[in-house]
HTML snippet that shows the backbone in 3Dmol.js (N, CA, C, O; Angstrom):
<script src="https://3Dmol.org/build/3Dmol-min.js"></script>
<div id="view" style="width:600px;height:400px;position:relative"></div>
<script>
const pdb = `
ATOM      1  N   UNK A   1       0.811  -1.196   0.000  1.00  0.00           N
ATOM      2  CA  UNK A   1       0.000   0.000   0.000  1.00  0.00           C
ATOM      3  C   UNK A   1       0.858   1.265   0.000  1.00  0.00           C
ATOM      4  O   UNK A   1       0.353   2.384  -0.090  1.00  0.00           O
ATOM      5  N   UNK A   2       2.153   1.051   0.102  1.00  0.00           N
ATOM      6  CA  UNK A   2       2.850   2.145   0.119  1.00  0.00           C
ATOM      7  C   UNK A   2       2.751   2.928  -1.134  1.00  0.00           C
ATOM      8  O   UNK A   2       2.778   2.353  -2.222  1.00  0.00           O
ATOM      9  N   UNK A   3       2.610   4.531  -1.007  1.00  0.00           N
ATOM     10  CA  UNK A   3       2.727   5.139  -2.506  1.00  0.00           C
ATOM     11  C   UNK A   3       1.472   5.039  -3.060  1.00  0.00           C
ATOM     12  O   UNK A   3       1.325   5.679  -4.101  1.00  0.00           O
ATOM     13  N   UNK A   4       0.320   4.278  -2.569  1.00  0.00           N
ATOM     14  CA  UNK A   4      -0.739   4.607  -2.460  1.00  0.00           C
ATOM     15  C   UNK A   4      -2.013   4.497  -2.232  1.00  0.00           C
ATOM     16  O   UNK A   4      -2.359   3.328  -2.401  1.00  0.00           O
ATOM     17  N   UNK A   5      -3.003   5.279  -1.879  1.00  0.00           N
ATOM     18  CA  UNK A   5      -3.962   5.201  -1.035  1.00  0.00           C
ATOM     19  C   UNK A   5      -5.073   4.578  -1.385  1.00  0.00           C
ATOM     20  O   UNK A   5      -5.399   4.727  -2.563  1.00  0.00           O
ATOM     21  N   UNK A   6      -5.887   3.797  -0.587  1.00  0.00           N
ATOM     22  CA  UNK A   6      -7.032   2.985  -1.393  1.00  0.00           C
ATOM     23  C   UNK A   6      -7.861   3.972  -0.808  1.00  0.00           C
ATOM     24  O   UNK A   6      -7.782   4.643   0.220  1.00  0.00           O
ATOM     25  N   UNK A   7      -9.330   3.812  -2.474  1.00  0.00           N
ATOM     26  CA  UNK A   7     -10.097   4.928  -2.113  1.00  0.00           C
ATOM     27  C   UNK A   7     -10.840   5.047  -1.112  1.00  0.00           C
ATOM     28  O   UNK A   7     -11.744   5.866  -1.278  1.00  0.00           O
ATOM     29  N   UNK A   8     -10.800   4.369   0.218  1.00  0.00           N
ATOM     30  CA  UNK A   8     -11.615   4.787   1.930  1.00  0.00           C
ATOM     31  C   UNK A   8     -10.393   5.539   2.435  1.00  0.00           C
ATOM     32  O   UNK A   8     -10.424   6.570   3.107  1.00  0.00           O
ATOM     33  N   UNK A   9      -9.339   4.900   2.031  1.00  0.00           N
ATOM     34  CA  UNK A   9      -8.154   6.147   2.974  1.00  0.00           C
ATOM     35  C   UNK A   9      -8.329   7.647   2.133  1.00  0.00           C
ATOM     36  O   UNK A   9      -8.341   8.644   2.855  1.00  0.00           O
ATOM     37  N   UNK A  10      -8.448   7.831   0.843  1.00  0.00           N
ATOM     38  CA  UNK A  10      -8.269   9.282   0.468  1.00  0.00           C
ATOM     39  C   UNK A  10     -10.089   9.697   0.979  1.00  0.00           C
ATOM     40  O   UNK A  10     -10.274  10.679   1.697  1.00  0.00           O
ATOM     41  N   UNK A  11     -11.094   8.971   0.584  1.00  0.00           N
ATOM     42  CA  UNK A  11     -12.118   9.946   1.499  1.00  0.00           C
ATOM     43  C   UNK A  11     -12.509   9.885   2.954  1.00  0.00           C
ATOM     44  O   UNK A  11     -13.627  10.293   3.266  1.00  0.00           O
ATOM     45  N   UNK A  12     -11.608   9.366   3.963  1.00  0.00           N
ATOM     46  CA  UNK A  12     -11.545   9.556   5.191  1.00  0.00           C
ATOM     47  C   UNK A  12     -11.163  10.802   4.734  1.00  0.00           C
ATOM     48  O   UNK A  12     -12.000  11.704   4.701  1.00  0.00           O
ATOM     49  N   UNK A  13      -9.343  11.102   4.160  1.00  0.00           N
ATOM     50  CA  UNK A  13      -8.900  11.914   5.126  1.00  0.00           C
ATOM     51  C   UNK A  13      -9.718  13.291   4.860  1.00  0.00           C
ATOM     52  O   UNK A  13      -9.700  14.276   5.598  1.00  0.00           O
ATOM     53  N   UNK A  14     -10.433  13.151   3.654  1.00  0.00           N
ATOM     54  CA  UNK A  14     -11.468  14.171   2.876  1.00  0.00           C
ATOM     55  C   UNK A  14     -12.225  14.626   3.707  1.00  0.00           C
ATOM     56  O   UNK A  14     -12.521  15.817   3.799  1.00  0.00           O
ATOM     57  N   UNK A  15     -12.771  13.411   4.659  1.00  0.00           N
ATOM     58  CA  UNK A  15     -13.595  13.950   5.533  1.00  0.00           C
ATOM     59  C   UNK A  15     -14.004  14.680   6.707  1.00  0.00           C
ATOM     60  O   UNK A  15     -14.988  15.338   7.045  1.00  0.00           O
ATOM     61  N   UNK A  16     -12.136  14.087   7.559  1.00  0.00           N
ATOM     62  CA  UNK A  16     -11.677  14.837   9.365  1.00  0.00           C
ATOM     63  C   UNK A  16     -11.138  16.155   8.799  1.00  0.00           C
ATOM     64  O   UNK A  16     -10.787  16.933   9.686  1.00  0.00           O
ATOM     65  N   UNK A  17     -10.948  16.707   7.252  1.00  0.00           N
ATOM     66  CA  UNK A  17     -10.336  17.760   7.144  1.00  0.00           C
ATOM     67  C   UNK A  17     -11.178  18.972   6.824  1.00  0.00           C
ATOM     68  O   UNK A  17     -10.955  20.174   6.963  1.00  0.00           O
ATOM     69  N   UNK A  18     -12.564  18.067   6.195  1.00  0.00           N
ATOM     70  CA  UNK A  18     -13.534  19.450   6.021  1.00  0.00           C
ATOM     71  C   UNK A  18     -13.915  20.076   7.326  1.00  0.00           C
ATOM     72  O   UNK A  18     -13.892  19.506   8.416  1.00  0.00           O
ATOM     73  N   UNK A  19     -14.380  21.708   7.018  1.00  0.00           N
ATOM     74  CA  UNK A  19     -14.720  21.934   7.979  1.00  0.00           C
ATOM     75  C   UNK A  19     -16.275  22.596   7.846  1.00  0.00           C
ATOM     76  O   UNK A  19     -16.911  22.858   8.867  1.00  0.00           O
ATOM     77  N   UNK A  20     -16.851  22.854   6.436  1.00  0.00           N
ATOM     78  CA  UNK A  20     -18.319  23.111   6.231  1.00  0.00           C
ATOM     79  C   UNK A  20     -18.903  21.912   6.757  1.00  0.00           C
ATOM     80  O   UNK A  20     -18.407  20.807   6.538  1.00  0.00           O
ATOM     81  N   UNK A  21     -20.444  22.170   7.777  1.00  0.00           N
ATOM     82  CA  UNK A  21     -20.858  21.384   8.365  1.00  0.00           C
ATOM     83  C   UNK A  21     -21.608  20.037   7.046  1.00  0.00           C
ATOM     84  O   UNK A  21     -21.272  18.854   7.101  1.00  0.00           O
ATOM     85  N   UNK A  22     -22.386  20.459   6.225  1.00  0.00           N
ATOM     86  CA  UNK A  22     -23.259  20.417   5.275  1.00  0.00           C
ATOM     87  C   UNK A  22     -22.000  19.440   4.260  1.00  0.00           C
ATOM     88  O   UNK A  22     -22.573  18.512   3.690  1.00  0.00           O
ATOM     89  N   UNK A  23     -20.889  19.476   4.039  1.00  0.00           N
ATOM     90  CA  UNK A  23     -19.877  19.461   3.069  1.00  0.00           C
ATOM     91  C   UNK A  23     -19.346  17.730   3.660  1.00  0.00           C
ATOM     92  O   UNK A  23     -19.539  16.687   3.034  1.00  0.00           O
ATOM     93  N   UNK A  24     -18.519  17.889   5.281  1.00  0.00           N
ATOM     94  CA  UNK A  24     -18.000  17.142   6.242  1.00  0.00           C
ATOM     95  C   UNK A  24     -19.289  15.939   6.508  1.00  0.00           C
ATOM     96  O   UNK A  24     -19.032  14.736   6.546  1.00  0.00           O
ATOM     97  N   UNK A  25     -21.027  16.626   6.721  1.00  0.00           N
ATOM     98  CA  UNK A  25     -21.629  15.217   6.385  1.00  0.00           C
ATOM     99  C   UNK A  25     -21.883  14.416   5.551  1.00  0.00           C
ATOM    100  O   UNK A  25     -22.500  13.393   5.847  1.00  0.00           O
ATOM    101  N   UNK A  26     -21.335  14.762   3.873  1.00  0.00           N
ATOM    102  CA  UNK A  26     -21.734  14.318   2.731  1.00  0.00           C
ATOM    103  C   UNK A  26     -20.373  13.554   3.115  1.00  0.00           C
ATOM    104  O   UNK A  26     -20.554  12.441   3.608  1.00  0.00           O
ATOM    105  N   UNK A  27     -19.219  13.915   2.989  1.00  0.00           N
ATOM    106  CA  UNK A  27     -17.519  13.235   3.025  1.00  0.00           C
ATOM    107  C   UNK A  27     -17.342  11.930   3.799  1.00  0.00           C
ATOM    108  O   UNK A  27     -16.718  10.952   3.389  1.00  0.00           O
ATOM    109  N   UNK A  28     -18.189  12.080   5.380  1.00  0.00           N
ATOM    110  CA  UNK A  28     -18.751  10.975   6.136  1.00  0.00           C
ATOM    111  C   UNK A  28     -18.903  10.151   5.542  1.00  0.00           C
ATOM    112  O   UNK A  28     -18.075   9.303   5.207  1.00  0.00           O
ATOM    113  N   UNK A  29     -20.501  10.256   5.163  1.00  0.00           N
ATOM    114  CA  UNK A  29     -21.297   9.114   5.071  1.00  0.00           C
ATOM    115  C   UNK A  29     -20.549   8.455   3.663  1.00  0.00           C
ATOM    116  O   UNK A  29     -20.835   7.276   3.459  1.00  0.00           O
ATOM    117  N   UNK A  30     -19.550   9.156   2.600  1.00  0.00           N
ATOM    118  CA  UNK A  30     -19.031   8.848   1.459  1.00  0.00           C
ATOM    119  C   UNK A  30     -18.048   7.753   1.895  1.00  0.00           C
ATOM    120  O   UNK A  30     -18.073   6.591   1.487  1.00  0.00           O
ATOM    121  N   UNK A  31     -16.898   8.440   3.064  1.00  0.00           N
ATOM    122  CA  UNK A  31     -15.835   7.643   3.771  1.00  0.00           C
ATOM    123  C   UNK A  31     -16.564   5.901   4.270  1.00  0.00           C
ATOM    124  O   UNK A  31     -16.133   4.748   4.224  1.00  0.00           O
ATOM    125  N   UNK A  32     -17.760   6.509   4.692  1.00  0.00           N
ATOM    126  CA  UNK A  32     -18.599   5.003   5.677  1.00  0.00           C
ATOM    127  C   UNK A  32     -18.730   4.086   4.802  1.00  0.00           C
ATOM    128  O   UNK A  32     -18.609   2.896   5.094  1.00  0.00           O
ATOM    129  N   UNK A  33     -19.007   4.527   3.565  1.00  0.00           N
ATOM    130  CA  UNK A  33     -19.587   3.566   2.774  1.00  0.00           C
ATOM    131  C   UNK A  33     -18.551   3.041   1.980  1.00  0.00           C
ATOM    132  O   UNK A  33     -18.799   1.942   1.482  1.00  0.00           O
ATOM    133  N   UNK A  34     -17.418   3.556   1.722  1.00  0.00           N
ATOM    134  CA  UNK A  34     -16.282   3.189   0.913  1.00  0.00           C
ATOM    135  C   UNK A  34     -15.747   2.093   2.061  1.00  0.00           C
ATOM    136  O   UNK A  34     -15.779   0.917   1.698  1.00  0.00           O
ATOM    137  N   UNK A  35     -15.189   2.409   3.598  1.00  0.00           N
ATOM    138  CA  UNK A  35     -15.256   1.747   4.345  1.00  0.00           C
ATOM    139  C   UNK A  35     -15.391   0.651   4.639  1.00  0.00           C
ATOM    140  O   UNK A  35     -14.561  -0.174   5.023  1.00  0.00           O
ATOM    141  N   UNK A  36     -16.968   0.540   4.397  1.00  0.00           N
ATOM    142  CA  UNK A  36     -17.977  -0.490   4.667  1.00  0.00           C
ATOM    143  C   UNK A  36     -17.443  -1.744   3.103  1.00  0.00           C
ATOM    144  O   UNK A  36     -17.218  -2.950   3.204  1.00  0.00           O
ATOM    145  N   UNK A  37     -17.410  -1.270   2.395  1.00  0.00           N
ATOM    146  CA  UNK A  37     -17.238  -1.847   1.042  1.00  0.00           C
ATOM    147  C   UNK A  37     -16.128  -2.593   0.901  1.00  0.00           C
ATOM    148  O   UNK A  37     -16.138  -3.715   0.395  1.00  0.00           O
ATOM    149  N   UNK A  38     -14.700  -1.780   1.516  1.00  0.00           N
ATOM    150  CA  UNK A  38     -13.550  -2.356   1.996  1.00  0.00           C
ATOM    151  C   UNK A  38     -13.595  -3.481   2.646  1.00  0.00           C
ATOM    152  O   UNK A  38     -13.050  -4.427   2.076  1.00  0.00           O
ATOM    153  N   UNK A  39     -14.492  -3.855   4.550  1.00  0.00           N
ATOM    154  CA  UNK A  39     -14.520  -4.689   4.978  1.00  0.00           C
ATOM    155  C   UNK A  39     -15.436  -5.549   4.506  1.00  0.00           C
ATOM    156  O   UNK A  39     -15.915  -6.301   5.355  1.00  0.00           O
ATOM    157  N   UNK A  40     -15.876  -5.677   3.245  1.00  0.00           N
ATOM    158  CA  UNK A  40     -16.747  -6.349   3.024  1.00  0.00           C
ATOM    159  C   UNK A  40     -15.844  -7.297   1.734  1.00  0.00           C
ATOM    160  O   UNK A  40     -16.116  -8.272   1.033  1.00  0.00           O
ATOM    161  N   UNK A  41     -14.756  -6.464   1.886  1.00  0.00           N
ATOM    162  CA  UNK A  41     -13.930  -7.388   0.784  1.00  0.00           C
ATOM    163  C   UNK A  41     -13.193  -8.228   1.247  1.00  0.00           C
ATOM    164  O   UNK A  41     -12.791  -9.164   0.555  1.00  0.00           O
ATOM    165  N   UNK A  42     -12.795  -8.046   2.751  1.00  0.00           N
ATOM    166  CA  UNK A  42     -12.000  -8.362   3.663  1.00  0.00           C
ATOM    167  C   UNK A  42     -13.213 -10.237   4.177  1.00  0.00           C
ATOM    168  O   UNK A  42     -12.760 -11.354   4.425  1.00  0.00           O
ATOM    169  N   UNK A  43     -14.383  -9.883   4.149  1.00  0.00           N
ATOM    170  CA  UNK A  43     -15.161 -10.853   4.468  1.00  0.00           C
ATOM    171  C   UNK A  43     -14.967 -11.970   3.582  1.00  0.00           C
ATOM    172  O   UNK A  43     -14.980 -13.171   3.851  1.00  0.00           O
ATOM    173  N   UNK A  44     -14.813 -11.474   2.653  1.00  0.00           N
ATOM    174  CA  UNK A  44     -14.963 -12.298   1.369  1.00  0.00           C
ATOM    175  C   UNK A  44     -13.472 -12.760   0.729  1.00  0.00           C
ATOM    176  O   UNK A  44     -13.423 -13.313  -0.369  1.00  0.00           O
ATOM    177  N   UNK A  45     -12.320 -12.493   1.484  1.00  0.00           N
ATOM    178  CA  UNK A  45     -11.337 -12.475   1.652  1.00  0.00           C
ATOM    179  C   UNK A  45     -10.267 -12.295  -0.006  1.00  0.00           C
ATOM    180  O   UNK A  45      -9.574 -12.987  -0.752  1.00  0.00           O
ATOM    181  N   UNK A  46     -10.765 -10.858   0.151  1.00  0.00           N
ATOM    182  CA  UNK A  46      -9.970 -10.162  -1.460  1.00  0.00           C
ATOM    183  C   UNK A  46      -8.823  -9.571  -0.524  1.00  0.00           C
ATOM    184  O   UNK A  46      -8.928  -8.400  -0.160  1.00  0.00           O
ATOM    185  N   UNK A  47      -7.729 -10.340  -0.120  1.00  0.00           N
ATOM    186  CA  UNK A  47      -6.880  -9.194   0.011  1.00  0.00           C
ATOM    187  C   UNK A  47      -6.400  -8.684   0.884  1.00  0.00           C
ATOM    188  O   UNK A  47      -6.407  -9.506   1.801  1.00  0.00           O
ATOM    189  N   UNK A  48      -5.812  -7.490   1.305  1.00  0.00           N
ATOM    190  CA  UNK A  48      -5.617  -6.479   2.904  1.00  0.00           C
ATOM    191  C   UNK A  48      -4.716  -7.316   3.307  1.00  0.00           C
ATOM    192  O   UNK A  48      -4.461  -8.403   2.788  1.00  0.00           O
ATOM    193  N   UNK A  49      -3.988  -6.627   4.646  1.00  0.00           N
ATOM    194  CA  UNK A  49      -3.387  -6.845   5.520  1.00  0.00           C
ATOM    195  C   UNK A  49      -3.927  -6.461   6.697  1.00  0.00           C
ATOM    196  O   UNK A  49      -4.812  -5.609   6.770  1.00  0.00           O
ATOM    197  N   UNK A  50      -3.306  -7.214   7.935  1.00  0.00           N
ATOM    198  CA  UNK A  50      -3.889  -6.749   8.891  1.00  0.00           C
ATOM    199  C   UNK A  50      -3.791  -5.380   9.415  1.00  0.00           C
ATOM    200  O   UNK A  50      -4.525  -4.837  10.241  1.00  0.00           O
ATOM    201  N   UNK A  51      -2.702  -4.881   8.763  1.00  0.00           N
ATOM    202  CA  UNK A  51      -2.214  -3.313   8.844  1.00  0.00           C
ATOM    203  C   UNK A  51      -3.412  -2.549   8.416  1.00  0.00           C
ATOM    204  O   UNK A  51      -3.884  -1.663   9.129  1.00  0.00           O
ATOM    205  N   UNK A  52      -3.938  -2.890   7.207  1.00  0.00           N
ATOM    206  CA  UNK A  52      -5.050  -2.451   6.769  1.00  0.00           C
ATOM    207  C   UNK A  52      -6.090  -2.199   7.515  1.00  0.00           C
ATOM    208  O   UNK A  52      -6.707  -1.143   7.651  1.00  0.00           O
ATOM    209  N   UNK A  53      -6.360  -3.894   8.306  1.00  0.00           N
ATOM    210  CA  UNK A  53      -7.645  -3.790   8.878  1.00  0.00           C
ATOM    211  C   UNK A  53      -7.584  -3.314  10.151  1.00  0.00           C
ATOM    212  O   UNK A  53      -8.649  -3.610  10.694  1.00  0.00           O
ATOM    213  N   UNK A  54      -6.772  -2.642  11.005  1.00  0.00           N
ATOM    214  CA  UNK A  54      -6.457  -2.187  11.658  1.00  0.00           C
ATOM    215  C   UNK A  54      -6.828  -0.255  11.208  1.00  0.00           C
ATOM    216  O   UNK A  54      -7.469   0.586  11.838  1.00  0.00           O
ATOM    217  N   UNK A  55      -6.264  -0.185  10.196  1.00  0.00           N
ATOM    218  CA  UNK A  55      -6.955   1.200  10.047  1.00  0.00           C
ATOM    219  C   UNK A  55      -7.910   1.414   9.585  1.00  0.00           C
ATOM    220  O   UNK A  55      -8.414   2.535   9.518  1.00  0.00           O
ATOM    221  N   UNK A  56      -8.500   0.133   9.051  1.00  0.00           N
ATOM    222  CA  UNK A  56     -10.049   0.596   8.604  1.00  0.00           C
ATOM    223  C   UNK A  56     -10.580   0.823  10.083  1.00  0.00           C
ATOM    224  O   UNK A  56     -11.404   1.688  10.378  1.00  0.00           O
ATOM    225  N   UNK A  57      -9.963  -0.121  11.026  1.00  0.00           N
ATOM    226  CA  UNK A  57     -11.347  -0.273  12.041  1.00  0.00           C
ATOM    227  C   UNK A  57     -10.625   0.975  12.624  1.00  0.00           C
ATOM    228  O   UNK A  57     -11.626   1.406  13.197  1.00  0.00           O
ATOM    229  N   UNK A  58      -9.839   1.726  12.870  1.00  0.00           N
ATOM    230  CA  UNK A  58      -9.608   3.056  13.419  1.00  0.00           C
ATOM    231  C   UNK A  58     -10.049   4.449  12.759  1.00  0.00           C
ATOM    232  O   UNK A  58     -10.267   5.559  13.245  1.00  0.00           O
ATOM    233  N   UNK A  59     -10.087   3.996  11.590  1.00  0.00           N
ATOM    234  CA  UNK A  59     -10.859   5.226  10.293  1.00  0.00           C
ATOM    235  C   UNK A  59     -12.326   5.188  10.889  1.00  0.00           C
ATOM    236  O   UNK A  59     -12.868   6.268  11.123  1.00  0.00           O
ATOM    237  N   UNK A  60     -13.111   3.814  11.190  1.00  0.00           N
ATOM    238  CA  UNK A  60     -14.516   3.886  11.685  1.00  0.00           C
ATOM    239  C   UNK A  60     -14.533   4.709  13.283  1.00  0.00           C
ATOM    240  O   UNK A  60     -15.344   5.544  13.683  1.00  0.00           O
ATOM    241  N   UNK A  61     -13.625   4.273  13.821  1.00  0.00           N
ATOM    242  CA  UNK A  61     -13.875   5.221  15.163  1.00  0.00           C
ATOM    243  C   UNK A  61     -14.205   6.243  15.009  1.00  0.00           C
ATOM    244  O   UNK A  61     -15.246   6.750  15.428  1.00  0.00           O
ATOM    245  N   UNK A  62     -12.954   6.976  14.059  1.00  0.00           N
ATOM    246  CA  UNK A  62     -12.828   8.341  13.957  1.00  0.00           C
ATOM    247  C   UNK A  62     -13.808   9.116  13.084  1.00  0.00           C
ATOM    248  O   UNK A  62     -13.949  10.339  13.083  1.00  0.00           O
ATOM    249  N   UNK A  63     -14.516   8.158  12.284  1.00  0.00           N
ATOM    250  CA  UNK A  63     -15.810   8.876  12.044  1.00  0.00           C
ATOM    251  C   UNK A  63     -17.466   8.541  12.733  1.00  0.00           C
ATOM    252  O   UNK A  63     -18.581   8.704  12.238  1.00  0.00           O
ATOM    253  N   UNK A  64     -17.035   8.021  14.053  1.00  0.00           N
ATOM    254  CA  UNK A  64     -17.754   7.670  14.713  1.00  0.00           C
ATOM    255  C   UNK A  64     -17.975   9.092  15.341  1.00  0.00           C
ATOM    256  O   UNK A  64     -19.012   9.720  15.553  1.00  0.00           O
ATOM    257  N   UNK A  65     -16.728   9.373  15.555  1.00  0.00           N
ATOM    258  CA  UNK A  65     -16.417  10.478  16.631  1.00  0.00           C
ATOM    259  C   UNK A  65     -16.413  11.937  15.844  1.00  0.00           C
ATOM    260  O   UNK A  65     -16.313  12.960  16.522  1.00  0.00           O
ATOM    261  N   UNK A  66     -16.495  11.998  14.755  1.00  0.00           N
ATOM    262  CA  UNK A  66     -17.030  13.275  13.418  1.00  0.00           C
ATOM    263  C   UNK A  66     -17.862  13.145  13.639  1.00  0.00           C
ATOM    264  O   UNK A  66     -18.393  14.148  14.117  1.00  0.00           O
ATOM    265  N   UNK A  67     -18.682  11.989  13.539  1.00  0.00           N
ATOM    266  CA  UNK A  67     -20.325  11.296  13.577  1.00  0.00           C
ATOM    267  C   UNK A  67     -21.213  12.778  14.524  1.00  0.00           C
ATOM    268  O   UNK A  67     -22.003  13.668  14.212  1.00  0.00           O
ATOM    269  N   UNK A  68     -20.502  12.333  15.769  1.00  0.00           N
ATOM    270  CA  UNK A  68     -21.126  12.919  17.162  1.00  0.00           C
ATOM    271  C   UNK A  68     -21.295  14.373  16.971  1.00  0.00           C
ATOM    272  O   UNK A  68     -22.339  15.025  17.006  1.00  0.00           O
ATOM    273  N   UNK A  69     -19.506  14.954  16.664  1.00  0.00           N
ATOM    274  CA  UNK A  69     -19.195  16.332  16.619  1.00  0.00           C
ATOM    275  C   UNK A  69     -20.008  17.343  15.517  1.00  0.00           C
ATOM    276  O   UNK A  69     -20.178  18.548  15.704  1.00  0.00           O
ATOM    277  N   UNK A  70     -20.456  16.607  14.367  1.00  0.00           N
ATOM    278  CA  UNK A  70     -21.522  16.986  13.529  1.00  0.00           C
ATOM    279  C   UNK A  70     -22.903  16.781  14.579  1.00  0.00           C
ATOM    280  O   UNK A  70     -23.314  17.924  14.777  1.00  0.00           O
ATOM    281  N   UNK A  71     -23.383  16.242  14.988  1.00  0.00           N
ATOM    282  CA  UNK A  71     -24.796  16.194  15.832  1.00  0.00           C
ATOM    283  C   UNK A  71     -24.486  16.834  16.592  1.00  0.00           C
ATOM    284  O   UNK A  71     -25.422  17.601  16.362  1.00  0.00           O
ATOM    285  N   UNK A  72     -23.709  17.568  17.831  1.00  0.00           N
ATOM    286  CA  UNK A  72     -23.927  17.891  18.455  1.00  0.00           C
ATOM    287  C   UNK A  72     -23.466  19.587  17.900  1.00  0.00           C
ATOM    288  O   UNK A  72     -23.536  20.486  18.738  1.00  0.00           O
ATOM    289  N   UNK A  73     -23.016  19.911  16.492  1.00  0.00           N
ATOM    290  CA  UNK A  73     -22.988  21.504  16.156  1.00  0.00           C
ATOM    291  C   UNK A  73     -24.372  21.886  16.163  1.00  0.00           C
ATOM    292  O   UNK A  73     -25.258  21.123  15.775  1.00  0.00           O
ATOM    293  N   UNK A  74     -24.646  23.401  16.725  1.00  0.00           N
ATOM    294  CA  UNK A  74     -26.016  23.826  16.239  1.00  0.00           C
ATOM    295  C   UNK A  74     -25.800  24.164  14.519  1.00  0.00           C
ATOM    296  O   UNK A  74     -24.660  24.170  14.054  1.00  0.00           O
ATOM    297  N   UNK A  75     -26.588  24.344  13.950  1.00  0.00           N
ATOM    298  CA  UNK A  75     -27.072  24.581  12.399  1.00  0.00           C
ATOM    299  C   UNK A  75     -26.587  26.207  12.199  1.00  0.00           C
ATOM    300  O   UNK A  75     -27.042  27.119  12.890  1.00  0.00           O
ATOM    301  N   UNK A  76     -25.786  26.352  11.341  1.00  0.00           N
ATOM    302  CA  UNK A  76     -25.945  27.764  10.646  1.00  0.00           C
ATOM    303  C   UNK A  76     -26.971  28.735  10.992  1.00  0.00           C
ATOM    304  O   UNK A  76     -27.971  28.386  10.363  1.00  0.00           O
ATOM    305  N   UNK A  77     -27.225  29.744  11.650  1.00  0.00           N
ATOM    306  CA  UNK A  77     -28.521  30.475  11.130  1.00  0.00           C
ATOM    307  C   UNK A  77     -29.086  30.347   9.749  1.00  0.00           C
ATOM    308  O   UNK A  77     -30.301  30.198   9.615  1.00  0.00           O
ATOM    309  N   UNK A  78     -28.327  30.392   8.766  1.00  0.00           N
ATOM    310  CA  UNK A  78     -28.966  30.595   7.441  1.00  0.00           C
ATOM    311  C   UNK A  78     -29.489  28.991   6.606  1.00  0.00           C
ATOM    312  O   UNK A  78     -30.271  28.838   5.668  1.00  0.00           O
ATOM    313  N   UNK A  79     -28.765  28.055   7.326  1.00  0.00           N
ATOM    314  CA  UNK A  79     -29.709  26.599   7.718  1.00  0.00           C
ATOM    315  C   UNK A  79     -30.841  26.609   8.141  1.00  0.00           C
ATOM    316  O   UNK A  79     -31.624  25.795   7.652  1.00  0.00           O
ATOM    317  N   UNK A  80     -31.248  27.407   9.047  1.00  0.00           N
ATOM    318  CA  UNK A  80     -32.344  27.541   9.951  1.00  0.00           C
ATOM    319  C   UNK A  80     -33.547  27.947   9.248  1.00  0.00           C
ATOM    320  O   UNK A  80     -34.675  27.484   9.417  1.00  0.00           O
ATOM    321  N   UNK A  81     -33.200  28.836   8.461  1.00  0.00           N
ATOM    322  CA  UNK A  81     -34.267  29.786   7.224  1.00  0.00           C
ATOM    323  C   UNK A  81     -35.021  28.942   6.689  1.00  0.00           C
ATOM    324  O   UNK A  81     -34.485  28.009   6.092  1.00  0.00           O
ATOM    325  N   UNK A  82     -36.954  29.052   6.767  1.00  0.00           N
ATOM    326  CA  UNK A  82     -37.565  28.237   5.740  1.00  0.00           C
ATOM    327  C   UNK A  82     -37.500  28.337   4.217  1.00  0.00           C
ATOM    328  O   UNK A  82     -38.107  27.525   3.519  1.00  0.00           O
TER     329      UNK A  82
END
`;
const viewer = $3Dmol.createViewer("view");
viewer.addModel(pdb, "pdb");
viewer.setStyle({}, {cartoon: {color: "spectrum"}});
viewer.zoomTo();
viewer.render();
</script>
């Protein structure tokens, strides 16, 4: 994997780096699902290392923990607008 990134590692890091609220939940749920797709290759046993699966399952924390920090921002005022 050296030299380069499989596509859940480039939209994680897409995602802990945004900082528009609206922008950072689209990058999420993009990262989760690329993620999700990864360990699902891992089930089916295409591949990886445990190095890998080690940062997938630490990439999920950490958007566990975006997860929260998005729910618990209040909304833009101009979010708020009907």
């Amino acid at each position: 994997m050296a030299g380069h990134k499989e596509l859940w590692e480039q939209l994680y890091e897409v995602a802990i780096v945004e900082t528009d609220l609206a922008k950072m939940q689209q990058h999420t749920q993009a990262a989760k699902a690329a993620i999700d797709a990864r360990l699902h290759e891992f089930q089916m046993d295409h591949g990886g290392t445990r190095e890998e699966q080690q940062a997938l399952s630490d990439a999920l924390t950490g958007l566990r923990v975006l997860a929260r920090e998005i729910e618990a921002r209040p909304l833009p005022e101009a979010e708020h607008a009907p």
